[in-house]
N, C-alpha and C positions, 0 to 999 in steps of 0.2 A: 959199814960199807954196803951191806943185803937193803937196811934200808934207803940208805942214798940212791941206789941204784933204783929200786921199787918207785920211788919219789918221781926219780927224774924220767921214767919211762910213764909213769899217769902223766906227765907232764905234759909229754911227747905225745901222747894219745888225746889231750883235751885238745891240743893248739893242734892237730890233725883232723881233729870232730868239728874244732871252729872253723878251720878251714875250709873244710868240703859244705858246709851250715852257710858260709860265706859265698863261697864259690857257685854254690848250689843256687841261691838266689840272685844271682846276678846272670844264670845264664836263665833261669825260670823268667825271669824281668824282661828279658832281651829276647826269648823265642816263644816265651809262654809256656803257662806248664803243661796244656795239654800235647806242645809239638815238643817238648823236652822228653829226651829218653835215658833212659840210665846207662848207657854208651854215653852220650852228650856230657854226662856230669862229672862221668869216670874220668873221661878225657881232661874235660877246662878242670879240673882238680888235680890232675897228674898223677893218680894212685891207678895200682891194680884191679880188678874189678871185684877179685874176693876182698881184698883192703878197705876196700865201699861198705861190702857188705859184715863186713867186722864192727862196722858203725852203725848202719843204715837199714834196715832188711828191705825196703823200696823207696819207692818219689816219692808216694806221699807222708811216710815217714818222716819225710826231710821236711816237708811243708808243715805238716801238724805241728813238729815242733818250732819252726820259726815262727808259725799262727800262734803255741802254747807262751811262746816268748815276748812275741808282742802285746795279746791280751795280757800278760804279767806286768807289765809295765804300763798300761791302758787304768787298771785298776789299780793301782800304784797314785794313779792321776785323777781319779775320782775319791773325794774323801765327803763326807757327809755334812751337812748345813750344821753350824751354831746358830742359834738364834741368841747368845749371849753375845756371840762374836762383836769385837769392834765395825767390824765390815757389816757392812747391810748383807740379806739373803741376798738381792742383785746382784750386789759385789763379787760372795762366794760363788756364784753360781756362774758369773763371768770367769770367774777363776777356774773352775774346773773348766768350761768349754776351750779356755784358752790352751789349758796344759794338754786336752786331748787332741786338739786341733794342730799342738805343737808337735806332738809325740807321732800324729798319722802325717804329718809333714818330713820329719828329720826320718821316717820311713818308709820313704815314697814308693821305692818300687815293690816292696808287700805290699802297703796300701793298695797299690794300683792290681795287684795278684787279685787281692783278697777281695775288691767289687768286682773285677772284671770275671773272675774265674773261679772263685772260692765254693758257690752257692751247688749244691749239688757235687761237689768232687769227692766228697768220702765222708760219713754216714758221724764218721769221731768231729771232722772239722765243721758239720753243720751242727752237731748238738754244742761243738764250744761258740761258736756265733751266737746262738739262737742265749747259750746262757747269759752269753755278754750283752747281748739285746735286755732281755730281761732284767737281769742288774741295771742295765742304764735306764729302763723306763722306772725299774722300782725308786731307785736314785732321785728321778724326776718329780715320779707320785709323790716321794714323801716331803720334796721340796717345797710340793704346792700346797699340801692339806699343813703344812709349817705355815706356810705362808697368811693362809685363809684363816689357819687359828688364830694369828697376829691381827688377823682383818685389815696385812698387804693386798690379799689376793679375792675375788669374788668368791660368794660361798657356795654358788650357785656354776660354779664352772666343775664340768669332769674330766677330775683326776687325768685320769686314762686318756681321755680326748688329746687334754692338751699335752702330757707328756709323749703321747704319739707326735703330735705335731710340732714338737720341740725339736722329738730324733729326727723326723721330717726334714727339719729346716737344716739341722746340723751333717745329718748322710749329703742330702745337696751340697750343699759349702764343700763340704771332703771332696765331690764329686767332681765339682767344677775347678776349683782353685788345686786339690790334690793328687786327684787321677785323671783329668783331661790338661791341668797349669800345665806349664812346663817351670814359669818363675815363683819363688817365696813369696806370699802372703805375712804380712803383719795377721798373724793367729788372734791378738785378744781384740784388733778391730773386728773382723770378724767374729767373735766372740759377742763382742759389746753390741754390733748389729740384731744377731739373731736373738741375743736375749730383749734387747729395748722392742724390738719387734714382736715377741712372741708377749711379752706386758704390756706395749702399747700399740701396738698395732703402727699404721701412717697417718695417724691423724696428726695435727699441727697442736 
């Protein structure tokens, strides 16, 4: 019975953590985080204000973790090139742009947090950014020095240049179609644009 009862009270406690986690970004989305206040979250959540703080010890607590949550599923979405693979490097690499493109889409109002107001709000949420930046160029690097070893890709291109100008192409797209769209994008068009583009450029 001691532990039934222990059981169904974590229970009660997680589906109350999801909740205000829930709550919390919908009104962050709708007023912004920096005009959100923790009166605001207390409220649209309908708990006490110590009951908040039995979860949460502040706002940005609440953000870190929905940023820690999305990045979790961001890298979930990036897996690394076969060159054995059936699929061409193109292929895979259309593959991951698509899934990430999917994942910052089915998560639009973080997305739209996380360019609009992320940069600068707390010291923890720019070092996890700045990590996940890094993974995705390293990600890029080592797709292209794969590529060049094959002699798909010039030998004579840097690394770094064009993996900058990959994330380039790709924060834009997120930008335009995910935090200023209002409708869904078909993700792996998009995908399949910015990679043929960043291989071949517009030539005919």
């Amino acid at each position: 019975m001691a532990d039934g009862r222990v059981l169904r009270a974590e229970r009660v406690r997680e589906r109350r953590r999801k909740d205000i986690l829930a709550t919390s970004l919908r009104v962050f989305s709708e007023q912004g985080y920096w005009n959100t206040s923790i009166t605001d979250l207390v409220r649209a959540a309908g708990v006490a204000r110590g009951t908040f703080y039995l979860y949460f010890e502040s706002k940005s607590s609440i953000f870190l973790e929905l940023l820690t949550n999305l990045l979790s599923t961001l890298r979930g979405a990036v897996s690394g090139v076969d060159p054995s693979h059936d699929d061409s490097l193109e292929e895979q690499v259309v593959a991951v742009v698509t899934r990430v493109f999917e994942t910052l889409q089915q998560n639009r109002p973080l997305t739209r947090i996380v360019f609009r107001e992320a940069v600068g709000l707390d010291a923890e949420v720019d070092a996890q950014l700045d990590a996940f930046n890094r993974e995705l160029r390293g990600y890029l690097e080592n797709t292209i020095a794969i590529g060049q070893a094959m002699g798909w890709l010039r030998e004579e291109m840097d690394r770094s240049i064009m993996a900058t100008s990959v994330l380039g192409a790709v924060r834009e797209a997120v930008l335009v179609y995910v935090v200023r769209g209002k409708e869904e994008v078909e993700a792996r068009k998009v995908a399949e644009q910015i990679v043929a583009f960043s291989l071949r450029g517009m030539t005919a």
